[in-house]
C-alpha positions as CSV (number, residue, x, y, z in Angstrom):
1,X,-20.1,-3.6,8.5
2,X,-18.1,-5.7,11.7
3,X,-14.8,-4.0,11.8
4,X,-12.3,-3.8,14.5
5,X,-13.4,0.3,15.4
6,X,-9.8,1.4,15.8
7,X,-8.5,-0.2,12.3
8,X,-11.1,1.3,11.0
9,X,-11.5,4.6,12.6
10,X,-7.4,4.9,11.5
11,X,-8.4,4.3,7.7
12,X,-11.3,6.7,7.4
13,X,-9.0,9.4,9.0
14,X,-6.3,8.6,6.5
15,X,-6.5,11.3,4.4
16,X,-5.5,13.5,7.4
17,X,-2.6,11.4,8.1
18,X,1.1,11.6,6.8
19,X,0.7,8.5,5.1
20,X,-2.7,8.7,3.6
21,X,-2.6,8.0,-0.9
22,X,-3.7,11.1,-1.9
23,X,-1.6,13.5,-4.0
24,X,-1.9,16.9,-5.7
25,X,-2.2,16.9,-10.0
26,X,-3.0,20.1,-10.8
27,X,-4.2,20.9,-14.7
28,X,-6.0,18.0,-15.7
29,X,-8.6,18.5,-18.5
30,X,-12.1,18.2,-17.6
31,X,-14.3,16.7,-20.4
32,X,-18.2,17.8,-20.9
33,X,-20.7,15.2,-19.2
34,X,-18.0,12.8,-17.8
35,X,-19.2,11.7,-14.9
36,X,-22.4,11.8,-12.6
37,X,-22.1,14.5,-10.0
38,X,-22.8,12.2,-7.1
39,X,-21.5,9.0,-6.0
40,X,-25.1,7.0,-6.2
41,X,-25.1,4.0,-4.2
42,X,-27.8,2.0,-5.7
43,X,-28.4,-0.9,-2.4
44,X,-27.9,-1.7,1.0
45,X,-25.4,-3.8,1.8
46,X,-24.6,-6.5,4.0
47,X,-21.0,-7.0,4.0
48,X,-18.6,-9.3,6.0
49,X,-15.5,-8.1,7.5
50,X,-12.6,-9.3,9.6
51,X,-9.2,-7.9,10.9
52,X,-6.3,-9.9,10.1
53,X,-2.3,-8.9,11.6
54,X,0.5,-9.6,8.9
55,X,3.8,-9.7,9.8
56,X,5.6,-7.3,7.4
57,X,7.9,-9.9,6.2
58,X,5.0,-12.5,5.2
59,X,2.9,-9.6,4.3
60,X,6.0,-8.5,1.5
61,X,6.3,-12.3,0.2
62,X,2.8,-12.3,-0.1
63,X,3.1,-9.4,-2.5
64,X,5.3,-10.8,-4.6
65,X,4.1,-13.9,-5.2
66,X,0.5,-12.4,-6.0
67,X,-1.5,-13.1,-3.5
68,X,-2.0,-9.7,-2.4
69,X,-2.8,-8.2,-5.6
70,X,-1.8,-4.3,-6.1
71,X,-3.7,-3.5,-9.0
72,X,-2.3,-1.4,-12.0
73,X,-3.5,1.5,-12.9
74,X,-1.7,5.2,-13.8
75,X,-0.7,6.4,-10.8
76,X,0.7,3.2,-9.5
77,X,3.5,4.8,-7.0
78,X,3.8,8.5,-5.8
79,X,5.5,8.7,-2.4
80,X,8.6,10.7,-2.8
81,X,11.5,8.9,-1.0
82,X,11.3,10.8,2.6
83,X,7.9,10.1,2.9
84,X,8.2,6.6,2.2
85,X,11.3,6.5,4.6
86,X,9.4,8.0,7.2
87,X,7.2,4.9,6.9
88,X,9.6,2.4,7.4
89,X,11.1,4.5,10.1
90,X,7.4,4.4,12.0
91,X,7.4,0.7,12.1
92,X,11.4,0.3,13.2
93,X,10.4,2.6,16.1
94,X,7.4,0.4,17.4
95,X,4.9,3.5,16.1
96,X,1.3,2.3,14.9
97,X,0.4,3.1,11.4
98,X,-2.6,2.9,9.6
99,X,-4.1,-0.1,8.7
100,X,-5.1,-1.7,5.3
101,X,-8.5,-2.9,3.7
102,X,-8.5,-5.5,1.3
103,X,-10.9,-7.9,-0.4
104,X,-10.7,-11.6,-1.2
105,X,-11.5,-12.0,-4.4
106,X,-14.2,-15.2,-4.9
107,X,-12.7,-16.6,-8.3
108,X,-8.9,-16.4,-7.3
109,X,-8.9,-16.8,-3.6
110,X,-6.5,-13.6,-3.9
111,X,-6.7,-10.3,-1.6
112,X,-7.3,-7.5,-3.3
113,X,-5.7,-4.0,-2.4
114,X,-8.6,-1.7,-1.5
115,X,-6.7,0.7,0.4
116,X,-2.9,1.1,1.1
117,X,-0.9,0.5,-1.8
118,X,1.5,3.3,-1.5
119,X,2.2,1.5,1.7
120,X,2.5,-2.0,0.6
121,X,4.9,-1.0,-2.3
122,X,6.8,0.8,-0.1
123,X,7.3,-1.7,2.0
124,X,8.0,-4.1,-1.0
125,X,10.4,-1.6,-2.4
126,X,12.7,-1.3,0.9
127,X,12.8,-5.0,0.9
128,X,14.2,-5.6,-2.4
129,X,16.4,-2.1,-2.1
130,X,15.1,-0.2,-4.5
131,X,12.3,2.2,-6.0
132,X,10.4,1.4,-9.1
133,X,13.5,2.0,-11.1
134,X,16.8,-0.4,-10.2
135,X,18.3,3.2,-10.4
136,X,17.0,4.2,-7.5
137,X,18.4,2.8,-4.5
138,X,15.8,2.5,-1.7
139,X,18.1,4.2,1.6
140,X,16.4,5.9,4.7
141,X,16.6,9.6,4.2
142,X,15.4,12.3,6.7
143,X,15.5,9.7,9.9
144,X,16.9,9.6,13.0
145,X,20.3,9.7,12.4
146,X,21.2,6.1,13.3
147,X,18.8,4.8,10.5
148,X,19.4,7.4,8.0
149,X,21.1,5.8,4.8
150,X,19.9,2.1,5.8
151,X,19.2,-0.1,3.3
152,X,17.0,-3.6,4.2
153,X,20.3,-5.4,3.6
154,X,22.6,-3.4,5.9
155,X,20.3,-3.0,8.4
156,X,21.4,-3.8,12.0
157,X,20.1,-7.8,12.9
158,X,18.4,-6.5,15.6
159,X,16.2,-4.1,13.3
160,X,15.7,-5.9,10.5
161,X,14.1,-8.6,13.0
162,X,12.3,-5.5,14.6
163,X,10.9,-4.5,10.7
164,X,10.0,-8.4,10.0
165,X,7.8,-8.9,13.0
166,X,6.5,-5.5,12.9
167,X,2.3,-6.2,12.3
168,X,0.5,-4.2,9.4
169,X,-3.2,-4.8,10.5
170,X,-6.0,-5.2,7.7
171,X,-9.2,-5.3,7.2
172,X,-11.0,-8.1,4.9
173,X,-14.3,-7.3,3.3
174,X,-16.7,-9.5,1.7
175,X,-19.7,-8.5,0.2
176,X,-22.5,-11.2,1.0
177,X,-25.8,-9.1,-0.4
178,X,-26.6,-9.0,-3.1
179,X,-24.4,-12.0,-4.0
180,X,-25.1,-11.3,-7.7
181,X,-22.0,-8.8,-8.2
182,X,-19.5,-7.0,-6.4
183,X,-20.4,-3.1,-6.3
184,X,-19.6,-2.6,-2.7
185,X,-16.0,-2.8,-3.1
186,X,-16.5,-0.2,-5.6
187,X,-18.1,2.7,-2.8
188,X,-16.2,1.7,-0.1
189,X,-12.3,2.4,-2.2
190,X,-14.1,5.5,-3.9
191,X,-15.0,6.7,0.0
192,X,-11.5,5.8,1.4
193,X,-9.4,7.1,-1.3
194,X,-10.6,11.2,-0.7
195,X,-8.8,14.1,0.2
196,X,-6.7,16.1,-2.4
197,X,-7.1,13.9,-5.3
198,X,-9.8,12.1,-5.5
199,X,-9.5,8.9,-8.1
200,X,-11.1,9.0,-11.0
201,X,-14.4,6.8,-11.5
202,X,-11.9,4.7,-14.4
203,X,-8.9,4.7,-12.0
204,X,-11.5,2.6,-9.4
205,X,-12.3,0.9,-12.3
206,X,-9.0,0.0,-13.7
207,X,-8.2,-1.3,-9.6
208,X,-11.4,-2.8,-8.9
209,X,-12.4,-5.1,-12.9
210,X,-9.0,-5.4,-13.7
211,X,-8.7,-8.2,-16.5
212,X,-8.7,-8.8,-19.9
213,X,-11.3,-6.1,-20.5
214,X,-9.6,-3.2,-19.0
215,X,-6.2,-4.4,-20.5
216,X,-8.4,-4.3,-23.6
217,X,-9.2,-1.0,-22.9
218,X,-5.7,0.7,-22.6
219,X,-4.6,-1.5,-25.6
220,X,-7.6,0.7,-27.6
221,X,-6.2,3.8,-26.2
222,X,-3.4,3.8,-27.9
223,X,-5.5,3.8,-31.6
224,X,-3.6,6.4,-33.2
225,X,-7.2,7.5,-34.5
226,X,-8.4,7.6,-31.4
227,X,-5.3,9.6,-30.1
228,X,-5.6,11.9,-33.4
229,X,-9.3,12.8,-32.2
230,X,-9.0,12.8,-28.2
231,X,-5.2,14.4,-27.9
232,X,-2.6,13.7,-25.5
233,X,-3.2,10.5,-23.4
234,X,-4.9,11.6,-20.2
235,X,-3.3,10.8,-16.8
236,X,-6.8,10.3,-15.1
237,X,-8.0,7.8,-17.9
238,X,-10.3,10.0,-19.3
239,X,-9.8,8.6,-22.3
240,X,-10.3,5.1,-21.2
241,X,-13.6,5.7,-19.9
242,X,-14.9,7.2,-23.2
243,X,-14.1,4.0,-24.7
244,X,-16.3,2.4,-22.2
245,X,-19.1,4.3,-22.1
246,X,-18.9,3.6,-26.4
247,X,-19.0,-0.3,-25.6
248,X,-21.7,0.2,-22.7
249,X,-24.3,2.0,-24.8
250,X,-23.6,0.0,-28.1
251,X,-24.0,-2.9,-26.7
252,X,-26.3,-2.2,-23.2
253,X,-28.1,0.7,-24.3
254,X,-31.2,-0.9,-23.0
255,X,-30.3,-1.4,-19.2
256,X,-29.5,2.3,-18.9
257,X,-32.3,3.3,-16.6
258,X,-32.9,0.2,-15.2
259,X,-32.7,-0.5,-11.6
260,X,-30.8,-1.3,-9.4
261,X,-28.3,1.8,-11.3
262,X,-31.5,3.6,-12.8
263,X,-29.9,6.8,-14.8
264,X,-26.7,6.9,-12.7
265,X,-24.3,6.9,-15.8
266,X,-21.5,5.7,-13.3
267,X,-23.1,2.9,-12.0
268,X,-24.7,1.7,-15.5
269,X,-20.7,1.9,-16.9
270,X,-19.6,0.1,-13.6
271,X,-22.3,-2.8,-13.8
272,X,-21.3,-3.2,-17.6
273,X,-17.4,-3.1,-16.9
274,X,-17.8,-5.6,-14.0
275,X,-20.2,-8.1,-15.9
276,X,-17.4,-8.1,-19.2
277,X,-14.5,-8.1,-17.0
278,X,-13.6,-11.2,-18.6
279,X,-14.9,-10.6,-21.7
280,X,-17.4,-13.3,-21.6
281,X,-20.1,-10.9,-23.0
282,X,-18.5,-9.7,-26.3
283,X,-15.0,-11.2,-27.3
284,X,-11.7,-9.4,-27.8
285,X,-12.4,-9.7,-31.4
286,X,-16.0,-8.1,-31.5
287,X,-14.9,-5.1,-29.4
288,X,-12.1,-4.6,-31.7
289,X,-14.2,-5.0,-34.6
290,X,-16.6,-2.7,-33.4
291,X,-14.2,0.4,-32.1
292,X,-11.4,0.2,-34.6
293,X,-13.2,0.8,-38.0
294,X,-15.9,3.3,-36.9
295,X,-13.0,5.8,-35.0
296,X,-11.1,5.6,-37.9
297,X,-14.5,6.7,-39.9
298,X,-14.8,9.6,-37.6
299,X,-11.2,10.5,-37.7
300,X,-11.2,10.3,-41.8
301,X,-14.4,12.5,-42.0
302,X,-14.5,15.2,-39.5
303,X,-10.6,14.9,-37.8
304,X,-9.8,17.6,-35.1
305,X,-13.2,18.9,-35.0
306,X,-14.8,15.4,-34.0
307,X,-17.3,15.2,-30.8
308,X,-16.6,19.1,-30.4
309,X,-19.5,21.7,-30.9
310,X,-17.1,24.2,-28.7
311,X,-13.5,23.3,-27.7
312,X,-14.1,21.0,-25.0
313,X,-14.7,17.4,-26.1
314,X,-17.8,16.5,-25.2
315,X,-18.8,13.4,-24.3
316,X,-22.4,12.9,-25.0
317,X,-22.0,13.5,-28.3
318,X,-19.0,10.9,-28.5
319,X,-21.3,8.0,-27.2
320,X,-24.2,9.1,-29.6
321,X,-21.7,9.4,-32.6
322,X,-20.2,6.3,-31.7
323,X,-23.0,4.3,-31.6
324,X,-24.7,5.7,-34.5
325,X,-21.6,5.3,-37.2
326,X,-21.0,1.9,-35.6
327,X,-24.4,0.6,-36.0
328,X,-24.2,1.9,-40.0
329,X,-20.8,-0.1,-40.1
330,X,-22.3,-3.3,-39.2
331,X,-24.0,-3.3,-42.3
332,X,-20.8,-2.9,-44.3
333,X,-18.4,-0.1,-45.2
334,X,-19.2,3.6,-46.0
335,X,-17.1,4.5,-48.9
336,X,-18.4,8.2,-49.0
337,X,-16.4,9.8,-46.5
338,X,-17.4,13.4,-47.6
339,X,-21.2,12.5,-46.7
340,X,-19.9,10.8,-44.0
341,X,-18.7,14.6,-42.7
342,X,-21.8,16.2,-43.9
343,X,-24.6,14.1,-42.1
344,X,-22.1,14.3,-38.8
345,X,-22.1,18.4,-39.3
346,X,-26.2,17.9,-39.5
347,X,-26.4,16.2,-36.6
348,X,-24.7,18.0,-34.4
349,X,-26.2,21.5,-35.2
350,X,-29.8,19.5,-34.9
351,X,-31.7,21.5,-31.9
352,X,-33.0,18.5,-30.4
353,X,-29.6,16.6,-30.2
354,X,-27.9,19.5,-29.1
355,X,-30.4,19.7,-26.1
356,X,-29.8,16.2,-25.8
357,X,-26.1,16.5,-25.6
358,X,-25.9,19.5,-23.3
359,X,-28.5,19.7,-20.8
360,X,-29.3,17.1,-18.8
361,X,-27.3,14.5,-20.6
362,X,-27.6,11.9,-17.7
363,X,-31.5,11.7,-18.2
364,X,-33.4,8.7,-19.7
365,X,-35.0,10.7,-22.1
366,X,-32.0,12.5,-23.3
367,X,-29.8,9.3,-23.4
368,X,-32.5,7.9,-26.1
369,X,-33.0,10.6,-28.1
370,X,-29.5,11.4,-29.0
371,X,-28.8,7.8,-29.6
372,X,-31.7,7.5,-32.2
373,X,-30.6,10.8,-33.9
374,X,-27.3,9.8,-34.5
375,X,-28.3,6.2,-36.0
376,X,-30.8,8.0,-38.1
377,X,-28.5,10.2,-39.1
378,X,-25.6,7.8,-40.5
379,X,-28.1,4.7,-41.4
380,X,-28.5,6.2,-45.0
381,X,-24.6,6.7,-45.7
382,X,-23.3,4.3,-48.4
């Protein structure tokens, strides 16, 4: 990858830095089988890349007219106020900070934020005076004394000239090979956004496809069915990403395995997410019509204790559940909701399938054979 070294080098070393993304969220839930234990990286690249200077005051209108896009996605802001000030305060004093990488997006021309959106909204914040929340006036606090309590507004014209012409530096990436997807940007924000909390595979998602799809997704989440069965929403998007893998394997079942992702389960759910990021493979309408009914079978016939052979929810037997009610429901509705509960019971106490479901669960073999038990197991239910 061409880079400018040092904008680099100051990226990569982010997380050691006092304004690196990362934050602490003790407690979260870990579900069964969520994700692959290693970050596969199915190709070699070649990627394009060029440093670009922004002065902060283009760089803020830029921001808020969209062209630098700041995806959305659940843990949108998290610098506390002195930390945030200290920022500001880096770039009134002259002091480098780190850069940014971003990538233009082909269809929209737009510049995607890879890395450095807590620093971009802060900077969009002091601008406009205030946090997230018009509640929350955005003042200096913990600065050198002359600049503590500054707003943007009452800021001396000397400084607020001084914060305008200050120069954020970025990096642009481009992925030209291969030229059929866009997967790079994908490894790179997983690999720069480390430290003490590591994003989520769905949070990179949720940046990296946003579109109708993953609004789709978070639309679906809030199913009270699907809320019944899973619990409490889940900061990470958890959740979300169940929903995904459902829609992946019902409907692309037969590229898992296949290279370039071969059984990596996170690359198979990204390559699906990326191709119906516009939902140009299935509609709105047949995602909808394929989710909606069959949770609300599983929630009517086996409630609390669905996708659960212990406590933990697991999520190879969600997909292989999923897939195997909704492929019964596409012949018509199952009226029997008791039988319904009995053939789910069956299945999941069936050796093989619990093999399937617990061991290895990221395997070719195991993928297929707890898909076909669970369609055999519902196709009978009238």
């Amino acid at each position: 990858m061409n880079t400018d070294d040092s904008a680099s080098q100051e990226a990569l070393t982010e997380q050691q830095d006092p304004f690196s993304e990362d934050v602490t969220e003790p407690g979260e839930p870990v579900l069964l089988n969520s994700d692959d234990p290693n970050d596969v990286v199915p190709f070699r690249y070649s990627i394009t890349s060029y440093g670009a200077d922004y002065p902060i005051d283009a760089l803020v209108k830029r921001i808020n007219d969209g062209d630098v896009f700041i995806p959305h996605f659940q843990r949108a802001y998290v610098w506390d106020p002195r930390r945030a000030s200290k920022f500001v305060e880096s770039l009134l004093l002259g002091l480098p900070v780190p850069g940014i990488f971003l990538s233009r997006e082909a269809e929209t021309g737009k510049l995607l934020v890879i890395d450095g959106q807590q620093r971009l909204r802060t900077l969009q914040f002091f601008y406009r005076g205030y946090f997230q929340s018009e509640g929350q006036p955005f003042a200096l606090a913990g600065v050198q004394a002359e600049l503590e309590g500054m707003t943007y507004a009452n800021l001396a014209p000397p400084d607020r000239r001084r914060l305008d012409d200050s120069i954020l530096h970025a990096t642009v990436v481009r992925q030209d090979v291969p030229t059929d997807d866009n997967s790079s940007v994908y490894h790179i924000f997983a690999r720069l956004n480390t430290g003490g909390l590591q994003l989520t595979a769905q949070e990179i998602r949720a940046c990296l496809y946003h579109g109708p799809f993953n609004e789709l997704l978070r639309e679906l989440n809030g199913d009270p069915a699907w809320r019944s069965v899973f619990g409490a929403e889940n900061k990470r998007l958890r959740d979300q990403e169940l929903i995904l893998r459902f829609f992946a394997f019902y409907y692309s079942a037969q590229d898992y395995g296949r290279e370039p992702n071969g059984t990596s389960l996170r690359g198979f759910l990204n390559d699906y997410m990326a191709r119906n990021r516009r939902l140009r493979l299935q509609s709105e309408e047949e995602l909808r019509r394929a989710f909606l009914p069959t949770i609300n079978l599983v929630w009517a016939a086996v409630a609390g204790e669905a996708f659960r052979r212990k406590r933990t929810l697991n999520a190879a037997v969600f997909d292989a559940v999923m897939v195997g009610l909704a492929r019964r429901l596409e012949k018509g509705g199952v009226a029997d909701v008791a039988r319904v509960a009995s053939a789910y019971r069956n299945l999941v106490d069936d050796e093989d399938f619990v093999d399937a479901t617990e061991t290895g669960t990221n395997a070719l073999p195991s993928v297929q054979v707890r898909l076909d038990k669970a369609v055999t197991a519902f196709a009978a239910l009238r």
